[in-house]
N, CA, C and O of each residue as an XYZ file, in Angstrom:
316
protein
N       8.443      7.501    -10.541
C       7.523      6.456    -10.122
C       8.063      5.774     -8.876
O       7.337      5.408     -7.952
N       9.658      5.597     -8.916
C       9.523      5.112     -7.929
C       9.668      5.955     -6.725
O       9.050      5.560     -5.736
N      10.168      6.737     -6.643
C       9.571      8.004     -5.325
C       8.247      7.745     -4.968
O       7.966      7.312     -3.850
N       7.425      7.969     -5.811
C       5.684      8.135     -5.244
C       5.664      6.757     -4.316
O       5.355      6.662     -3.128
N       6.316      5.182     -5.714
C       6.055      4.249     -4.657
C       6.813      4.371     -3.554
O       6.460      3.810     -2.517
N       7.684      4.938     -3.598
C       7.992      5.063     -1.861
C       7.576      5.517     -0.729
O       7.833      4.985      0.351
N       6.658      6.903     -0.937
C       6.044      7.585     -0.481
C       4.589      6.916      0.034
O       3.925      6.962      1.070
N       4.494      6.392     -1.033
C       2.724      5.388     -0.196
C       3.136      3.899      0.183
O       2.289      3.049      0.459
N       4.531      3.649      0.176
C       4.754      2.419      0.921
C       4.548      1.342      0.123
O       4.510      0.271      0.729
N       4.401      1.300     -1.068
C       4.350      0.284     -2.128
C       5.209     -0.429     -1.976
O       6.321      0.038     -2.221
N       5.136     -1.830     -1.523
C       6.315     -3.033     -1.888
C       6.365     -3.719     -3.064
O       7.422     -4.346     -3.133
N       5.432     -3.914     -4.339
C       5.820     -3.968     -5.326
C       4.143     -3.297     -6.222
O       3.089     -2.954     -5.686
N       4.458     -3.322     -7.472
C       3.951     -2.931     -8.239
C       4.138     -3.803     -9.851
O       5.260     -3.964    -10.331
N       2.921     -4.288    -10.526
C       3.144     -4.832    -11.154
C       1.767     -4.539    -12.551
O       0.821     -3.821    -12.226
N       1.783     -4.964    -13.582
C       1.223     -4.677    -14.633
C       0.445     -5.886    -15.544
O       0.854     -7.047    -15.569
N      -0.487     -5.510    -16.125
C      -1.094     -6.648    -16.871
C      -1.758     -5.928    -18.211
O      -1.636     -4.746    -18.533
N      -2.511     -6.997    -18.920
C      -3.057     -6.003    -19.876
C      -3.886     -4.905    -19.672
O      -3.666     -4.009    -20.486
N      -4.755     -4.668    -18.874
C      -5.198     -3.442    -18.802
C      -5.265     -2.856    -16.866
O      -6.107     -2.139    -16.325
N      -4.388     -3.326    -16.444
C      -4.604     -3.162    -14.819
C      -2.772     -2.691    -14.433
O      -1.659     -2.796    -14.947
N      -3.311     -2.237    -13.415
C      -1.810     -2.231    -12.795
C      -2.203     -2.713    -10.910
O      -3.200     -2.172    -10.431
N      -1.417     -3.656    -10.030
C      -1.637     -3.580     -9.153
C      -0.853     -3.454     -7.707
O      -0.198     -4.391     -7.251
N      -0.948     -2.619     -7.269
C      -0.321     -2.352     -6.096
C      -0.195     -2.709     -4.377
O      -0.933     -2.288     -3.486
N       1.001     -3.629     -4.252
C       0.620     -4.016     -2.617
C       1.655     -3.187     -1.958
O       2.775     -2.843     -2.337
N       0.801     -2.892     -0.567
C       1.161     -1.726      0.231
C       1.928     -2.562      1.436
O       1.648     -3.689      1.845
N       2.699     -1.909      1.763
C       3.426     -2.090      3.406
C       2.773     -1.819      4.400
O       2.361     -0.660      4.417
N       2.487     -2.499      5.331
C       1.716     -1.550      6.901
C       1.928     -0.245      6.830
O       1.031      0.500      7.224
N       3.133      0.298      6.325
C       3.303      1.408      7.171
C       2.503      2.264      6.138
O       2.115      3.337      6.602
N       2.209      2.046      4.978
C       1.772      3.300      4.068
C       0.760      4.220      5.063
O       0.059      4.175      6.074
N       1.232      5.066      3.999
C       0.384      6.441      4.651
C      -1.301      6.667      3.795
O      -2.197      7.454      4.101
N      -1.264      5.798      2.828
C      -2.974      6.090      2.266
C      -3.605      5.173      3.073
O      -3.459      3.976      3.322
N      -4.530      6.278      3.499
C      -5.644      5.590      4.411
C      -6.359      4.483      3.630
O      -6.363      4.254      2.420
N      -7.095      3.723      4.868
C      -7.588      2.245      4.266
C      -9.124      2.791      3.655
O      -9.590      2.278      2.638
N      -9.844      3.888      4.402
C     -10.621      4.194      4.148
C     -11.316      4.821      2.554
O     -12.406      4.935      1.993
N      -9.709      5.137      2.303
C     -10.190      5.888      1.246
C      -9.948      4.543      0.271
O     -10.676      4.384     -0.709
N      -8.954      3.647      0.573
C      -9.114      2.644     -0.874
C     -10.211      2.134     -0.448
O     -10.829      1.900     -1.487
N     -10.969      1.750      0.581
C     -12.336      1.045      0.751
C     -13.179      2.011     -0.462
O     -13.868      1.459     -1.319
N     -12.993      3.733     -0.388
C     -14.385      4.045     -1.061
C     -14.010      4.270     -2.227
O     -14.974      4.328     -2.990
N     -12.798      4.463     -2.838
C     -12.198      4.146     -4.351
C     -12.649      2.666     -4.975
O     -13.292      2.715     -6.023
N     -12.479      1.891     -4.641
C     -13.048      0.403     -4.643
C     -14.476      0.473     -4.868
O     -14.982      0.074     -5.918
N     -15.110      0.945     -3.956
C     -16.749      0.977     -3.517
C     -17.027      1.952     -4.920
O     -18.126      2.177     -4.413
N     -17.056      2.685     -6.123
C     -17.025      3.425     -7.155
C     -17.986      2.958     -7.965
O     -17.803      1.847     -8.462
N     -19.128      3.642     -8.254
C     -19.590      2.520     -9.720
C     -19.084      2.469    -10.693
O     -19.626      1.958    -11.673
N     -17.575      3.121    -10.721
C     -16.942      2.970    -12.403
C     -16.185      1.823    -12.381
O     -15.451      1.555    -13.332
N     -16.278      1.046    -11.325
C     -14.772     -0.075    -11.098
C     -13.862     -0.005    -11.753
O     -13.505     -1.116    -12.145
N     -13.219      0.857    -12.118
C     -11.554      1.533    -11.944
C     -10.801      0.377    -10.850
O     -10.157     -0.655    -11.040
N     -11.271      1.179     -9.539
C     -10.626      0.403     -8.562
C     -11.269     -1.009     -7.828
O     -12.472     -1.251     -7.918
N     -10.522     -1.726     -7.243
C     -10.909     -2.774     -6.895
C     -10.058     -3.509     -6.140
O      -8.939     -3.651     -6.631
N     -10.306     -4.141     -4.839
C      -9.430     -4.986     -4.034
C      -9.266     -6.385     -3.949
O     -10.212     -7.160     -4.094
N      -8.253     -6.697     -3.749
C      -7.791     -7.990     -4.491
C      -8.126     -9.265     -3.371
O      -8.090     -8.798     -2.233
N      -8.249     -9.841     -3.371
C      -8.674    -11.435     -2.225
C      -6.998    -11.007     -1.106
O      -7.170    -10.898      0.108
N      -5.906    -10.863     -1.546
C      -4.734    -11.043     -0.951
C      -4.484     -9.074     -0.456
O      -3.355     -8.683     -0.161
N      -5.541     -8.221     -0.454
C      -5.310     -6.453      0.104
C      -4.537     -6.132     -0.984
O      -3.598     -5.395     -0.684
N      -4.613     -6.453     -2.233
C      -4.023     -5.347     -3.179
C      -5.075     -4.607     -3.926
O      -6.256     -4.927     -4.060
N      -4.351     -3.394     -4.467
C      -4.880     -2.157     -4.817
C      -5.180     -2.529     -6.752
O      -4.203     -2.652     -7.491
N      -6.338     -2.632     -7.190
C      -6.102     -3.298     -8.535
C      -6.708     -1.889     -9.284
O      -7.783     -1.391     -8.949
N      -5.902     -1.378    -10.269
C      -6.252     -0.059    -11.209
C      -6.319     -0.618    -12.206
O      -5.438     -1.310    -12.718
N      -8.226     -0.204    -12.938
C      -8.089     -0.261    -14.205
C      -7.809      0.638    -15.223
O      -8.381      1.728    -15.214
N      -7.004      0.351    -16.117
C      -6.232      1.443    -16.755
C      -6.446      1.022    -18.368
O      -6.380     -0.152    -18.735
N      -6.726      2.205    -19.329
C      -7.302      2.275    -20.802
C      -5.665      1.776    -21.420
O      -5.391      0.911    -22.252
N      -4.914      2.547    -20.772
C      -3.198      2.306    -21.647
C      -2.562      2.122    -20.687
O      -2.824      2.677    -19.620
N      -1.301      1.064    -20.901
C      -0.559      0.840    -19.280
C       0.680      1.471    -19.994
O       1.426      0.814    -20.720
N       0.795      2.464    -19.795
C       2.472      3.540    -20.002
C       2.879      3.964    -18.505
O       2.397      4.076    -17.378
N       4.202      4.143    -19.296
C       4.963      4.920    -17.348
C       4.656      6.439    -17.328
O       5.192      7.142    -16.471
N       3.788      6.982    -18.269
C       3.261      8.243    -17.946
C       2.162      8.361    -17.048
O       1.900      9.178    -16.165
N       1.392      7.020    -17.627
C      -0.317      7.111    -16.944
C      -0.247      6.547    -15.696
O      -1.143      6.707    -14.867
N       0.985      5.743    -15.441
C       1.157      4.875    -13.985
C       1.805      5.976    -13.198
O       1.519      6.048    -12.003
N       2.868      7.074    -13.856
C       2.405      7.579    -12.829
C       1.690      8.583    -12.747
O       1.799      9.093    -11.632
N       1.053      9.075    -13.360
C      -0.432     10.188    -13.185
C      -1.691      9.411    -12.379
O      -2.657     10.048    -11.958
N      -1.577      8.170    -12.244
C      -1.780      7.611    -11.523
C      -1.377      7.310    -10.142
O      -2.187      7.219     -9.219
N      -0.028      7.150    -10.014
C       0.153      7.219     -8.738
C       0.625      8.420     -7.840
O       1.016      8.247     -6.686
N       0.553      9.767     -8.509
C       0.489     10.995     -8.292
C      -1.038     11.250     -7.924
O      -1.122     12.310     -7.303
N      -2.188     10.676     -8.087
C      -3.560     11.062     -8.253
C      -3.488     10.113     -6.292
O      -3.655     10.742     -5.247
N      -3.226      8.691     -6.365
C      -2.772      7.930     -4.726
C      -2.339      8.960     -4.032
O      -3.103      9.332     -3.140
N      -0.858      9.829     -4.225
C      -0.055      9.839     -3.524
C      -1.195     11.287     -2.978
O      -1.011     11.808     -1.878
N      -2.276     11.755     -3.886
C      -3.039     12.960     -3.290
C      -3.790     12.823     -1.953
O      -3.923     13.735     -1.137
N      -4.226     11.674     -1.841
C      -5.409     11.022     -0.892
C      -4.595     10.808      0.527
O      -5.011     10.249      1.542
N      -3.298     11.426      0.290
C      -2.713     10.878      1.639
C      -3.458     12.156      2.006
O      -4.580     11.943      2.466
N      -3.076     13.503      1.905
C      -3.445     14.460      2.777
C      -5.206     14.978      2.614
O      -5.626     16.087      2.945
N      -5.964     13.952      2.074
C      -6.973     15.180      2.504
C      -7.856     14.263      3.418
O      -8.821     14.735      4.019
């Protein structure tokens, strides 16, 4: 987990009851575009925060699904 967050530039990462949320560094490499249309979703999963964080809604918050989760981010860099 924390590789991936390194890889998309995550400066921290944090958890709640059913969310996990992620703030990014300038430099990350996931485009803004694509969290604009992850966000934009009618399943609201995703969602952006008043302060540019990345808010995931998540059924179970484990360190398996966070990171199959942030393995699913770290995909959107290249396409």
């Amino acid at each position: 987990i924390r590789n991936i967050c390194k890889e998309l530039s995550v400066r921290d990462l944090s958890s709640g009851d059913a969310t996990i949320t992620l703030a990014f560094t300038e430099k990350t490499k996931l485009p803004p575009a694509r969290v604009i249309e992850l966000a934009s979703r009618a399943n609201k999963k995703y969602s952006i925060t008043p302060d540019h964080r990345l808010r995931v809604r998540m059924n179970e918050i484990t360190w398996p699904r966070i990171h199959d989760e942030l393995t699913y981010l770290r995909s959107l860099i290249n396409v």
